[in-house]
C-alpha positions in Angstrom: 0.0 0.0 0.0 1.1 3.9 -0.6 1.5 6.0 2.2 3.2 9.6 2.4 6.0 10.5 4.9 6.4 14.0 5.6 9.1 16.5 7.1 9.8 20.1 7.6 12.3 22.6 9.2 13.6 26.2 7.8 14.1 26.4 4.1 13.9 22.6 3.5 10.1 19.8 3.1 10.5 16.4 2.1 7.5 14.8 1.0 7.8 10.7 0.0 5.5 8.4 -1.3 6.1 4.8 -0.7 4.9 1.0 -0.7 4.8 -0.4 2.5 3.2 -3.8 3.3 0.2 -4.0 5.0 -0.1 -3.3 8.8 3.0 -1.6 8.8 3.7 1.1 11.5 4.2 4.7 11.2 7.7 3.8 12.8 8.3 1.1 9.6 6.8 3.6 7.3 9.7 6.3 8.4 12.3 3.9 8.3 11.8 2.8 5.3 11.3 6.1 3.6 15.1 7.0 4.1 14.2 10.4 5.8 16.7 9.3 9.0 19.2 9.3 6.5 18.9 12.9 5.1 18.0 14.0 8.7 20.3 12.2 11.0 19.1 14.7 14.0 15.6 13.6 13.7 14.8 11.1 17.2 12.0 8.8 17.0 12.2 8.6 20.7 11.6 12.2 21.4 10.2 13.8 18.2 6.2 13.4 18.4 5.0 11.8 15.1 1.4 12.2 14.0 -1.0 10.9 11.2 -3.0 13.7 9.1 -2.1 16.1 11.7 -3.2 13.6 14.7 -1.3 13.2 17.5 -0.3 8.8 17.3 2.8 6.8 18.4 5.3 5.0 16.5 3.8 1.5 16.4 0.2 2.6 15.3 -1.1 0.6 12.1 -0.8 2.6 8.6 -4.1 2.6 6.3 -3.3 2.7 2.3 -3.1 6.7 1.8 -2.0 7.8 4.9 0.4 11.1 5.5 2.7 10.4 8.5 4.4 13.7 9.7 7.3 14.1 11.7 7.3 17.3 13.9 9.8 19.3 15.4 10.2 20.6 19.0 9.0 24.1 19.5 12.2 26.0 19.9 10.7 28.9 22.0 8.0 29.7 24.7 4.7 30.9 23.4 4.5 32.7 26.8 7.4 34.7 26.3 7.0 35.6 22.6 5.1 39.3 21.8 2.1 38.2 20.1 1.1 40.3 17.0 -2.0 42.2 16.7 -3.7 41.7 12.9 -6.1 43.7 13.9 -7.7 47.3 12.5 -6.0 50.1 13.1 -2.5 48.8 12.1 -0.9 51.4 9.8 
């Protein structure tokens, strides 16, 4: 079956499409797309992974068609970051 595996950072996506056998995992789906190999940083064991933007864990079943997404850690504090008003009045 086809699925997609998905990665992004700054300035560089990878989306793949490959054949993976029935029942495979999201964590057999990633290691057989090659993407550990073009971003050795990426950790399995601490990156979350999801499934059409949904939170899931490593060993959850594909379905044909599915897109499996890495993510990255959030590198700052949405606390501390000014947030930016869109709203009228902006000149």
């Amino acid at each position: 079956m086809q699925v997609g595996v998905t990665y992004s950072e700054p300035g560089r996506q990878l989306w793949l499409d490959i054949e993976v056998p029935e029942g495979a995992t999201v964590r057999e789906a990633i290691a057989r797309s090659g993407i550990l190999a073009q971003f050795p940083h990426i950790d399995l064991e601490t990156q979350k992974v999801g499934v059409f933007g949904r939170l899931v864990k490593p060993d959850t079943a594909l379905r044909a068609g599915d897109r499996v997404e890495i993510y990255r850690p959030i590198v700052c504090d949405p606390q501390t970051v000014p947030r930016r008003d869109l709203g009228e009045g902006e000149e």
